[in-house]
SEFI-928176 format. One record per residue (C-alpha): residue in three letters; x, y, z. Coordinates in steps of 0.2 Angstrom, whole numbers, padded with zeros to 4 digits, always signed. Layout:
<bagus>
ALAXYZ
...
</bagus>
This chain:
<bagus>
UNK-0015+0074-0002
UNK-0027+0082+0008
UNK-0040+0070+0019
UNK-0058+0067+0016
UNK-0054+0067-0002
UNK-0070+0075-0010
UNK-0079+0076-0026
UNK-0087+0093-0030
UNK-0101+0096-0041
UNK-0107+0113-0042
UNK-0114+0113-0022
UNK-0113+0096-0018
UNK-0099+0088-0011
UNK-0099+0071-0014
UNK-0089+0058-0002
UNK-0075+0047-0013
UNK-0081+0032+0006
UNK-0098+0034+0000
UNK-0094+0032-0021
UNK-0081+0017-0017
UNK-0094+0010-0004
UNK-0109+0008-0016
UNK-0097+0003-0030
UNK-0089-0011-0020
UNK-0107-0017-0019
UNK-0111-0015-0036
UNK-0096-0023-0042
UNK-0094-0035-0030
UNK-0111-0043-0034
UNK-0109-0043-0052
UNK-0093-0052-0050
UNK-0103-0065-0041
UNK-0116-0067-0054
UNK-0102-0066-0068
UNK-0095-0082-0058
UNK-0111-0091-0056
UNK-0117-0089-0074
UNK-0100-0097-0078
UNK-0099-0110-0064
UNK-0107-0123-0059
UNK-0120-0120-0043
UNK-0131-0134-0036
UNK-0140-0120-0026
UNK-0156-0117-0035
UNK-0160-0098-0037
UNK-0175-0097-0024
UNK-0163-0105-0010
UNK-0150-0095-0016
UNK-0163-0078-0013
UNK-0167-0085+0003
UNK-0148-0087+0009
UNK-0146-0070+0002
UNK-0159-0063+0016
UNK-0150-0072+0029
UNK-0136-0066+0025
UNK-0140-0047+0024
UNK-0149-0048+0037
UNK-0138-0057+0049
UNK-0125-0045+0045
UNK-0135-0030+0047
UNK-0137-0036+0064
UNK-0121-0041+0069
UNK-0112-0027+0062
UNK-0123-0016+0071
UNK-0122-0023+0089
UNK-0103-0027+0089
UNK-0102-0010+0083
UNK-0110-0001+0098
UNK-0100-0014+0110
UNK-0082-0006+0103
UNK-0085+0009+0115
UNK-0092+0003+0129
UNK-0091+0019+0139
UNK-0103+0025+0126
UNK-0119+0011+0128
UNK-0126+0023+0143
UNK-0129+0034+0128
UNK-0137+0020+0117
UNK-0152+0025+0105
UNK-0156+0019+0088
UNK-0145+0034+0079
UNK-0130+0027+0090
UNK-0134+0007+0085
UNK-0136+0013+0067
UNK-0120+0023+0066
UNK-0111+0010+0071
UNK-0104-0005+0062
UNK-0091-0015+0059
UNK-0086-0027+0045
UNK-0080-0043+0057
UNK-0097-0041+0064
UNK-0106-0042+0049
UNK-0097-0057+0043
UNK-0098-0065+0057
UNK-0117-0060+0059
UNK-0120-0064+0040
UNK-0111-0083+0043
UNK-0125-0086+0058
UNK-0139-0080+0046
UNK-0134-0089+0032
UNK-0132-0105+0042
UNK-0148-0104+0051
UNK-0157-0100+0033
UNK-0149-0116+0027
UNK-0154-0129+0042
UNK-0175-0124+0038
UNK-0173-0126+0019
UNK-0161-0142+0019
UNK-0146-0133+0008
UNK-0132-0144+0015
UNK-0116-0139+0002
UNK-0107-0124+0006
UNK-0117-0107+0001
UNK-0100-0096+0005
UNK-0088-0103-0009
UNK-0096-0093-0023
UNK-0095-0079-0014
UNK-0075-0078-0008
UNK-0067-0068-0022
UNK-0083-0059-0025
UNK-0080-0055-0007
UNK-0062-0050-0007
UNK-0064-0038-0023
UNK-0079-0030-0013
UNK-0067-0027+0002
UNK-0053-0019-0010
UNK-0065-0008-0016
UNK-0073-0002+0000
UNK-0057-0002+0011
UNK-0050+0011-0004
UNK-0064+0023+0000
UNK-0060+0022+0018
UNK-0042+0025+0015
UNK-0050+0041+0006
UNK-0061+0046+0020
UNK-0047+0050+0031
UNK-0051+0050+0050
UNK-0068+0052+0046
UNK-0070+0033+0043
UNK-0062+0027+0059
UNK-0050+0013+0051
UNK-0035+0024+0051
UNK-0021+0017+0064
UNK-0011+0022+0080
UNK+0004+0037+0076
UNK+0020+0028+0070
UNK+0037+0035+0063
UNK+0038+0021+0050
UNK+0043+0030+0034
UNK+0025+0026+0026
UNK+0015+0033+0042
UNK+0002+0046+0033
UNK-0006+0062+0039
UNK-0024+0056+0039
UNK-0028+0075+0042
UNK-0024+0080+0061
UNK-0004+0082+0058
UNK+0002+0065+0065
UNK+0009+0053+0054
UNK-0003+0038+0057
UNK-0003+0018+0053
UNK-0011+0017+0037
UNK-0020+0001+0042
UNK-0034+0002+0027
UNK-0020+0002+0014
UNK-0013-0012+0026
UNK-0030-0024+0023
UNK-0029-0020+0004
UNK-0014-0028+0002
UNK-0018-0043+0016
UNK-0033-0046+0001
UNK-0021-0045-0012
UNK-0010-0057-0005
UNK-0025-0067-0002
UNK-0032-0068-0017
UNK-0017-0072-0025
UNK-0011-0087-0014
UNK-0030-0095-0015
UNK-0030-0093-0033
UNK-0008-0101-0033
UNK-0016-0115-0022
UNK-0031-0118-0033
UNK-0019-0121-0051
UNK-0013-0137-0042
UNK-0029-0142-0028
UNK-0047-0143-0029
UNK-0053-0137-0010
UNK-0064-0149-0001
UNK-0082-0141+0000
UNK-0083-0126+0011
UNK-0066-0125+0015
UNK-0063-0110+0003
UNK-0074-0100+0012
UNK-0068-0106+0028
UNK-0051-0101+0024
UNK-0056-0085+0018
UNK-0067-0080+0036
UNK-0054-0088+0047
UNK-0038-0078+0038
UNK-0046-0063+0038
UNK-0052-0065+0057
UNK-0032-0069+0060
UNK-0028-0052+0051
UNK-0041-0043+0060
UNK-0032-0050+0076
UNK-0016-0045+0075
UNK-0019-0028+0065
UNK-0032-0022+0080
UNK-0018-0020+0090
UNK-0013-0004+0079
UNK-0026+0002+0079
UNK-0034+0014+0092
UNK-0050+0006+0102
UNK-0054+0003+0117
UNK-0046-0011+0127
UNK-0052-0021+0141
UNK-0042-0025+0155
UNK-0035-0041+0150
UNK-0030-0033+0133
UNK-0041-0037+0121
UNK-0053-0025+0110
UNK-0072-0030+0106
UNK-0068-0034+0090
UNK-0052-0045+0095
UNK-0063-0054+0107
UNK-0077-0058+0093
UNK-0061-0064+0080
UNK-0055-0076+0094
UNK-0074-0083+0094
UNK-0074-0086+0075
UNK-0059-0092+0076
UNK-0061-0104+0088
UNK-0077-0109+0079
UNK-0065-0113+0061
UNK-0051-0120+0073
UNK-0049-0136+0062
UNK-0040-0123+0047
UNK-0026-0121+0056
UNK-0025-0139+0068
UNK-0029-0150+0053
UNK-0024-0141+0037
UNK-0021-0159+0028
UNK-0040-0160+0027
UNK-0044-0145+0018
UNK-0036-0149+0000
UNK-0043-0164-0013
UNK-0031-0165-0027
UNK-0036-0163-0043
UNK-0041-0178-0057
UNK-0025-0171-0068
UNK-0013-0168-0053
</bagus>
């Protein structure tokens, strides 16, 4: 296998990042709308819109600006082309949460907007992190050199931590323990989505240290730094997991 897998069509190459990226959109959103048709949802569609905004744009932001702080050396260099080309998916959660939460203060919405979303979410993110797997080292999500028996050749000749494939399965195993949990417990309000964010901050923790980026004095990446904040904001999912669950009427 041979890295950035491609798709050629006469002259044009197309990227397999770019294809798997819009589908995980794409897919991901009609997931959301297949679940909402079928659920129940006591946000009307115009807040819903609303939230929506906030969201996207909140995470627009906040991918975009911790993005351009993983490289510090590199802000003396900052322009738009450089905040632009630079994003990262813990800062557009974390961005979409604080636009979403804002959005929900001015128009009164006080029931959790994130639940909804979760596995709509999680399929999205196997999608788009098998695209990066694809990409090779031009994506950036490949890890440090190891000699573990599945390191792969991302395309320079060193066997390489292949951490994308390692965040697939982290969402796999996810998926499958929310939906194990769910047979036999109704989550309180919110507390999917709480779960969700925190775990996958928790991840993005421990797997950063892999990874290569640049590290501050006292150890930590950008991107670790702006986990421990969100995880100190969802603190009570791991202090006080006896609140999270309700039991179901037929348990």
């Amino acid at each position: 296998m041979h890295f950035p897998i491609e798709i050629k069509l006469g002259s044009i190459v197309l990227p397999l990042h770019l294809v798997f990226e819009t589908l995980a959109y794409f897919v991901g959103y009609r997931y959301y709308a297949y679940l909402r048709k079928h659920g129940t949802d006591s946000i009307t569609d115009d807040k819903r819109l609303l939230i929506f905004i906030g969201a996207a744009f909140g995470a627009f932001i906040g991918s975009h600006l911790v993005g351009i702080f993983e490289h510090p050396e590199n802000l003396k260099s900052l322009s738009l082309v450089y905040f632009l080309g630079n994003k990262t998916i813990v800062g557009g959660m974390l961005g979409g949460l604080i636009g979403v939460e804002l959005v929900k203060k001015q128009i009164g919405v006080t029931v959790s907007s994130g639940d909804l979303m979760v596995y709509p979410l999680i399929l999205a993110m196997i999608i788009g992190r098998i695209g990066c797997f694809l990409a090779g080292l031009e994506d950036g999500t490949y890890g440090v050199p190891s000699t573990l028996p599945w390191a792969i050749n991302f395309g320079d000749g060193i066997p390489r931590h292949p951490t994308n494939l390692y965040e697939i399965l982290f969402w796999v195993a996810l998926w499958l323990i929310l939906r194990a949990v769910e047979r036999k417990y109704k989550f309180a309000n919110g507390v999917r989505f709480k779960i969700f964010l925190a775990s996958y901050l928790l991840f993005r923790l421990m797997i950063e240290f892999i990874k290569p980026a640049y590290f501050f004095p006292i150890g930590l990446s950008t991107i670790q730094l702006v986990c421990i904040a969100g995880l100190l904001y969802y603190y009570k999912v791991f202090i006080q997991p006896y609140t999270l669950f309700q039991l179901k009427p037929n348990a």
